[in-house]
Gaussian input, Z-matrix of N, CA and C with variables (Angstrom, degrees):
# hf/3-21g

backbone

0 1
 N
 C     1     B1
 C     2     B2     1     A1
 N     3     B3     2     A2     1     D1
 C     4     B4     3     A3     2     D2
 C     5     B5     4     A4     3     D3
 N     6     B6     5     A5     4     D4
 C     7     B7     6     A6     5     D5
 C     8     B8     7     A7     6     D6
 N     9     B9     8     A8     7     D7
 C    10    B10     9     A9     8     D8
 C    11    B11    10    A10     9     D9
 N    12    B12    11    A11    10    D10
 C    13    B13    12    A12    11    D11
 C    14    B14    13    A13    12    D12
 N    15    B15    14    A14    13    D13
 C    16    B16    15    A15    14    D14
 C    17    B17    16    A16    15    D15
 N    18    B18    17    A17    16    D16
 C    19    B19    18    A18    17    D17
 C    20    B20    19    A19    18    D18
 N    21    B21    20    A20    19    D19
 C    22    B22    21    A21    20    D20
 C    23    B23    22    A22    21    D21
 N    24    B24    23    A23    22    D22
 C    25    B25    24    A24    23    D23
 C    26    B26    25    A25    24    D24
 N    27    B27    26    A26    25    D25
 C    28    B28    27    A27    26    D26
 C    29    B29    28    A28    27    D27
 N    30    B30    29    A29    28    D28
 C    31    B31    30    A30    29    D29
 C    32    B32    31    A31    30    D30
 N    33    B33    32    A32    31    D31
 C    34    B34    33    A33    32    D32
 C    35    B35    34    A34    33    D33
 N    36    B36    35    A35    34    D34
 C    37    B37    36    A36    35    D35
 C    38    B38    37    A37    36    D36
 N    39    B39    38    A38    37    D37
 C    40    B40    39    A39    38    D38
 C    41    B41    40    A40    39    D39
 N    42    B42    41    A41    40    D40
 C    43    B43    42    A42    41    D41
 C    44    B44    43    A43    42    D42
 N    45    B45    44    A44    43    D43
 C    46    B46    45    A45    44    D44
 C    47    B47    46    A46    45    D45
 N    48    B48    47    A47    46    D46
 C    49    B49    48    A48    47    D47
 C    50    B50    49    A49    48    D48
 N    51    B51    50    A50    49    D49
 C    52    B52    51    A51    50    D50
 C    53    B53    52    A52    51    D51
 N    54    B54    53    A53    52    D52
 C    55    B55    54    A54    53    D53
 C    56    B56    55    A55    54    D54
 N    57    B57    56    A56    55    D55
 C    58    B58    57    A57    56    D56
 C    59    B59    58    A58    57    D57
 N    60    B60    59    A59    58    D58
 C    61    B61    60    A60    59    D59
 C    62    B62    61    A61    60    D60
 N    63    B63    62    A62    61    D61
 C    64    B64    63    A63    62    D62
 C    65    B65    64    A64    63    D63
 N    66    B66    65    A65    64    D64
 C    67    B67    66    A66    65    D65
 C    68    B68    67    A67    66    D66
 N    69    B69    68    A68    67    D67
 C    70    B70    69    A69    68    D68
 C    71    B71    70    A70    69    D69
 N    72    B72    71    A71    70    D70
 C    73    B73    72    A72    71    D71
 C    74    B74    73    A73    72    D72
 N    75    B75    74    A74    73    D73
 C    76    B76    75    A75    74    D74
 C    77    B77    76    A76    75    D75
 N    78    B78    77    A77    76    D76
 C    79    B79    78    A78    77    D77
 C    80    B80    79    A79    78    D78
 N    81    B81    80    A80    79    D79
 C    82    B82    81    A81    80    D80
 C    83    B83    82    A82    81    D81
 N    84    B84    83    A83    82    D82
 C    85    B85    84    A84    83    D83
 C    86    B86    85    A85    84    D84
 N    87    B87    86    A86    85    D85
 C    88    B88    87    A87    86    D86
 C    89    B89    88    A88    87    D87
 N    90    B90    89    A89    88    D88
 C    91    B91    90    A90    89    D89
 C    92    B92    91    A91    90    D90
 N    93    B93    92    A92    91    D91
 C    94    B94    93    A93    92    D92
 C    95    B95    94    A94    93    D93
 N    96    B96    95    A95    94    D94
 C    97    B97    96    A96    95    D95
 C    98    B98    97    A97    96    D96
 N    99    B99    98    A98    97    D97
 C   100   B100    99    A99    98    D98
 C   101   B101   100   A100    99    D99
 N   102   B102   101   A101   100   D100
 C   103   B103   102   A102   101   D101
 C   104   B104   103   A103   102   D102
 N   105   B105   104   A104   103   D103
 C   106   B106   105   A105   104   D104
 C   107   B107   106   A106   105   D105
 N   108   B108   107   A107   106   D106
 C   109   B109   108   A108   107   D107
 C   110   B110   109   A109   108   D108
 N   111   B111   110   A110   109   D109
 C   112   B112   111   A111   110   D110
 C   113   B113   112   A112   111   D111
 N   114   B114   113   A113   112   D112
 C   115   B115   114   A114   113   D113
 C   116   B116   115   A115   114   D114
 N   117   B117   116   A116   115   D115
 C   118   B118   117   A117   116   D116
 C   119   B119   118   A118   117   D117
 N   120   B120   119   A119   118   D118
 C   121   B121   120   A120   119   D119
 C   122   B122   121   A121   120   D120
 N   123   B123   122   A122   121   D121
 C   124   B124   123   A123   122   D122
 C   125   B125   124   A124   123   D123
 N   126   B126   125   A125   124   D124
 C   127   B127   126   A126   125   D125
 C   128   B128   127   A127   126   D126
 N   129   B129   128   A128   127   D127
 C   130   B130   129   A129   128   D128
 C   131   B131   130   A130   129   D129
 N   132   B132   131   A131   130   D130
 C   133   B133   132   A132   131   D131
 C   134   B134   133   A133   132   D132
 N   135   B135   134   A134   133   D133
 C   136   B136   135   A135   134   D134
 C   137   B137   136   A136   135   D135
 N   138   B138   137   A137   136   D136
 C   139   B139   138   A138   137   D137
 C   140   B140   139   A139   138   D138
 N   141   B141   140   A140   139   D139
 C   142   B142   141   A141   140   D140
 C   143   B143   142   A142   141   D141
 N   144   B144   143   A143   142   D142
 C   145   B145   144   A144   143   D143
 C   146   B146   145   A145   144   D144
 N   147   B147   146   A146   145   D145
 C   148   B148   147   A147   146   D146
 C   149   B149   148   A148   147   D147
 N   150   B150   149   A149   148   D148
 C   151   B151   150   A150   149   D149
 C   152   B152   151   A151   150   D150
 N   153   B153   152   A152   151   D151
 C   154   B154   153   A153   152   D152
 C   155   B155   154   A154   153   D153
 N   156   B156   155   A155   154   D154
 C   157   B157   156   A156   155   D155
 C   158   B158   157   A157   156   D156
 N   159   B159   158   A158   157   D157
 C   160   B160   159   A159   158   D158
 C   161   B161   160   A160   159   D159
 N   162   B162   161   A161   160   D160
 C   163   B163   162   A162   161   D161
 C   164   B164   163   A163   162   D162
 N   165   B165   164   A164   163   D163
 C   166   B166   165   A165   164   D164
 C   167   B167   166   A166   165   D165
 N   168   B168   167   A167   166   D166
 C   169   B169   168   A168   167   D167
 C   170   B170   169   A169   168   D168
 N   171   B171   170   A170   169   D169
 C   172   B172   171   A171   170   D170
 C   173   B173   172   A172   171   D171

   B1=1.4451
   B2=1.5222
   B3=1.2201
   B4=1.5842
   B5=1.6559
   B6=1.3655
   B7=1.9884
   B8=1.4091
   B9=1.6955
   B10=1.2742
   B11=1.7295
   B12=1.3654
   B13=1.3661
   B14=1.8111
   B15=1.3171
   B16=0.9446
   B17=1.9077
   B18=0.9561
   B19=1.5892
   B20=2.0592
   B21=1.4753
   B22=1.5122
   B23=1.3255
   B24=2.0286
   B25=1.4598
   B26=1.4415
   B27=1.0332
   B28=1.3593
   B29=1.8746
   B30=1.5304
   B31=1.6324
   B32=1.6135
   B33=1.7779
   B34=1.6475
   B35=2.1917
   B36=0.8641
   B37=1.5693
   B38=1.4668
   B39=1.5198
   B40=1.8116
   B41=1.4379
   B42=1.5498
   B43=1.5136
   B44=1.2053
   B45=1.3685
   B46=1.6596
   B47=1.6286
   B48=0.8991
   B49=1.4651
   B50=1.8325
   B51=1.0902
   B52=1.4899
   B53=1.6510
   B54=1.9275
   B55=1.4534
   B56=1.2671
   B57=1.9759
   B58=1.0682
   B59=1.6789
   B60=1.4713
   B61=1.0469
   B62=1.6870
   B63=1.4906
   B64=1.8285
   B65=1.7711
   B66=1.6890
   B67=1.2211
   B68=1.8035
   B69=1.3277
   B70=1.7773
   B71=1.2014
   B72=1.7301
   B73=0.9726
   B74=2.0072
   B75=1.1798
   B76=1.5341
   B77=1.2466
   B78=1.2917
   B79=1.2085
   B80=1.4683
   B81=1.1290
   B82=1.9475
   B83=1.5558
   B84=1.6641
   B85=0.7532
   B86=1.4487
   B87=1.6733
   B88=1.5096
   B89=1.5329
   B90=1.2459
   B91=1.5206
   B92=0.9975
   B93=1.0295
   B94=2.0991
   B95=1.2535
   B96=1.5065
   B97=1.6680
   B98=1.4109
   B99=1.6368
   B100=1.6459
   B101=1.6016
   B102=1.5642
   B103=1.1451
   B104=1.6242
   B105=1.1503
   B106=1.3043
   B107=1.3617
   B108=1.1145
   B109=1.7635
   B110=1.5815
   B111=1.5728
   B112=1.7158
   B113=1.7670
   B114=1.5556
   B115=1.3799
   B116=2.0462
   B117=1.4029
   B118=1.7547
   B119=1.1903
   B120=1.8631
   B121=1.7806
   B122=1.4450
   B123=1.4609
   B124=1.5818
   B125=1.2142
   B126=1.0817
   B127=1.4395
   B128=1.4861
   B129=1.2878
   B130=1.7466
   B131=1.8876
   B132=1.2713
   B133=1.7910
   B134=1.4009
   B135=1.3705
   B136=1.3457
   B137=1.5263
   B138=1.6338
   B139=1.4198
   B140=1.3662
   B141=1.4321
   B142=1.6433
   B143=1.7328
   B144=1.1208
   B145=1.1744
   B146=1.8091
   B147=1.0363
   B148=1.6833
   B149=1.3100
   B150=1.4251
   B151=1.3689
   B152=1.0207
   B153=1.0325
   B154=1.7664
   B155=1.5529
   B156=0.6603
   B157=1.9474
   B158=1.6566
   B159=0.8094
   B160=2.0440
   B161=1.3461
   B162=1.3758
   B163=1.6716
   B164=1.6136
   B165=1.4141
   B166=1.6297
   B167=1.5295
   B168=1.2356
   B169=1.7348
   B170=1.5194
   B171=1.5718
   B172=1.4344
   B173=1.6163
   A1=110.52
   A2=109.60
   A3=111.01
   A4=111.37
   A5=100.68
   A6=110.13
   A7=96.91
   A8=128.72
   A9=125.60
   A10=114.58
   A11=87.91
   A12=132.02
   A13=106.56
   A14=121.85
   A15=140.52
   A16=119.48
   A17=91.73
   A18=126.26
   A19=99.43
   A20=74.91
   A21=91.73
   A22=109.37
   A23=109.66
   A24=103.20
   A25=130.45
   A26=102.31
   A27=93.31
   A28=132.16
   A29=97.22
   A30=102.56
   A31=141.06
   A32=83.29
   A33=135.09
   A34=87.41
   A35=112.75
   A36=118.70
   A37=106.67
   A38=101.93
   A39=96.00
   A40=100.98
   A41=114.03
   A42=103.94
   A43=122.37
   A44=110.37
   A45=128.89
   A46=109.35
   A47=124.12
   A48=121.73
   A49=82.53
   A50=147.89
   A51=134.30
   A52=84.67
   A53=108.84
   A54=114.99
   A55=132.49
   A56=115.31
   A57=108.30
   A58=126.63
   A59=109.51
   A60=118.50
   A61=128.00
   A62=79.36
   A63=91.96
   A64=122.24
   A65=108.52
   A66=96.26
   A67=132.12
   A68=93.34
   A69=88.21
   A70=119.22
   A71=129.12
   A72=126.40
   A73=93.75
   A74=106.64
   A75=111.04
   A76=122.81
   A77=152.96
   A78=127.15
   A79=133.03
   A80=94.57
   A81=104.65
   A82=95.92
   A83=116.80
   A84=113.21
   A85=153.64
   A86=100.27
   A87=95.92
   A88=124.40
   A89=98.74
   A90=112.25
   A91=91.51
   A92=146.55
   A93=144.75
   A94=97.87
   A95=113.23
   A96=115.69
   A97=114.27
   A98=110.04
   A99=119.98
   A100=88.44
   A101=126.67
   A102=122.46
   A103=108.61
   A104=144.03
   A105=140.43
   A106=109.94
   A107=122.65
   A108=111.48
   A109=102.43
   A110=118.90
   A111=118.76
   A112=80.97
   A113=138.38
   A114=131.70
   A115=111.71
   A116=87.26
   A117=99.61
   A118=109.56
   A119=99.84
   A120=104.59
   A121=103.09
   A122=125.92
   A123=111.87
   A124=100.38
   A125=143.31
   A126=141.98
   A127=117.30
   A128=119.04
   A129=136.33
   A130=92.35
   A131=116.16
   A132=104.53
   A133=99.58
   A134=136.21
   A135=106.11
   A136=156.04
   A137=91.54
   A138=122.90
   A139=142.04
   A140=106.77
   A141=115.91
   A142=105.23
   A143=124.70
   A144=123.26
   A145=124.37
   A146=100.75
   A147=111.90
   A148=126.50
   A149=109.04
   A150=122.33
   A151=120.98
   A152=129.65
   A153=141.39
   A154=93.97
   A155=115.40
   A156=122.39
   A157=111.31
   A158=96.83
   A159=121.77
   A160=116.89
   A161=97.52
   A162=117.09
   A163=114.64
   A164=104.33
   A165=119.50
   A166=107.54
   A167=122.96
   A168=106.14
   A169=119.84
   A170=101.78
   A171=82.70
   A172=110.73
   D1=-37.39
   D2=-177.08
   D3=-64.41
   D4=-43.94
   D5=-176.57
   D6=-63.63
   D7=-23.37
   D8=-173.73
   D9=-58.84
   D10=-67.02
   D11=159.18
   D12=-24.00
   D13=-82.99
   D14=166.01
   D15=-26.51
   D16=-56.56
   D17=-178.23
   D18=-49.61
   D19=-65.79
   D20=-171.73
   D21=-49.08
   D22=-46.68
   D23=170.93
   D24=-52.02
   D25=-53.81
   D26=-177.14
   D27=-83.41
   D28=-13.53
   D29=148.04
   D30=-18.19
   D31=-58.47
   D32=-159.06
   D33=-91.08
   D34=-56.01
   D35=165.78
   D36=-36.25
   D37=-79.46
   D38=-155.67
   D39=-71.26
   D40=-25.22
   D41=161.97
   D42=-27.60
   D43=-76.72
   D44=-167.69
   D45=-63.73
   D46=-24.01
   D47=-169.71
   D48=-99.44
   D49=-27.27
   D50=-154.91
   D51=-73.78
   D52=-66.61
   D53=178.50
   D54=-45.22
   D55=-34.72
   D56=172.24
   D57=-71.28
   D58=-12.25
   D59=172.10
   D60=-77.67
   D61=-44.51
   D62=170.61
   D63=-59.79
   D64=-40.42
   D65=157.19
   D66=-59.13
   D67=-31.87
   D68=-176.06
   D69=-95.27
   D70=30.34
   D71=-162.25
   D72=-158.92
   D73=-8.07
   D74=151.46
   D75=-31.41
   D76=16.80
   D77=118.84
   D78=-103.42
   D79=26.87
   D80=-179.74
   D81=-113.74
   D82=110.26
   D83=153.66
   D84=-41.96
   D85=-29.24
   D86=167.92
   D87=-114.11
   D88=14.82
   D89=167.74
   D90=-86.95
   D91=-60.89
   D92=-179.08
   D93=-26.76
   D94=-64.67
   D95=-160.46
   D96=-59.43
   D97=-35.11
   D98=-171.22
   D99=-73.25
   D100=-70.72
   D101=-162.06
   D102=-59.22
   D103=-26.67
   D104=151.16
   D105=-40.66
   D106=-50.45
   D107=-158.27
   D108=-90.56
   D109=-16.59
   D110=-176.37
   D111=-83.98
   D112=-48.51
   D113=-171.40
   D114=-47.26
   D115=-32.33
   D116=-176.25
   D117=-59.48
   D118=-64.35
   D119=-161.60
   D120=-64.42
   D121=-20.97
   D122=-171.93
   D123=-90.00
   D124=-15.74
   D125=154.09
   D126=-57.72
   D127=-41.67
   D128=173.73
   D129=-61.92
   D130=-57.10
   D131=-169.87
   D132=-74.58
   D133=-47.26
   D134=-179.80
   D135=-87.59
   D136=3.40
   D137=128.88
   D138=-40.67
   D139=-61.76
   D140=169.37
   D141=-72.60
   D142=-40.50
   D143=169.63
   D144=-52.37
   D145=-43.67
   D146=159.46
   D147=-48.14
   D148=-58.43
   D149=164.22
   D150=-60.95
   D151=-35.06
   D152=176.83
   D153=-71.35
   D154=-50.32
   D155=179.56
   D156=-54.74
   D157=-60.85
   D158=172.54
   D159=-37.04
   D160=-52.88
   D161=-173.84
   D162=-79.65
   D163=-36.05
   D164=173.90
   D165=-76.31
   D166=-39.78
   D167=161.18
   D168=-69.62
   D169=-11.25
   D170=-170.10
   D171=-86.60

């Protein structure tokens, strides 16, 4: 539960820093694309991490 937990944090991290970056860096096209796809995968771990969490209480 804790690695769940954990997981989730930092998911929720590279999330926020992928987006906060992607907004301030909106006019570079390929900084968009990089900061889009680091915004994805931390969205992908703290997702699977949720679920992984979900299933272990259940």
């Amino acid at each position: 539960m804790i690695i769940s937990t954990i997981g989730m944090l930092i998911g929720a991290l590279v999330a926020g820093v992928g987006i906060y970056y992607l907004v301030k860096e909106k006019q570079d096209k390929e900084s968009v694309k990089i900061y889009g796809i680091i915004s994805v995968v931390g969205g992908v771990i703290f997702i699977g991490m949720l679920v992984k969490l979900i299933l272990e209480l259940l």
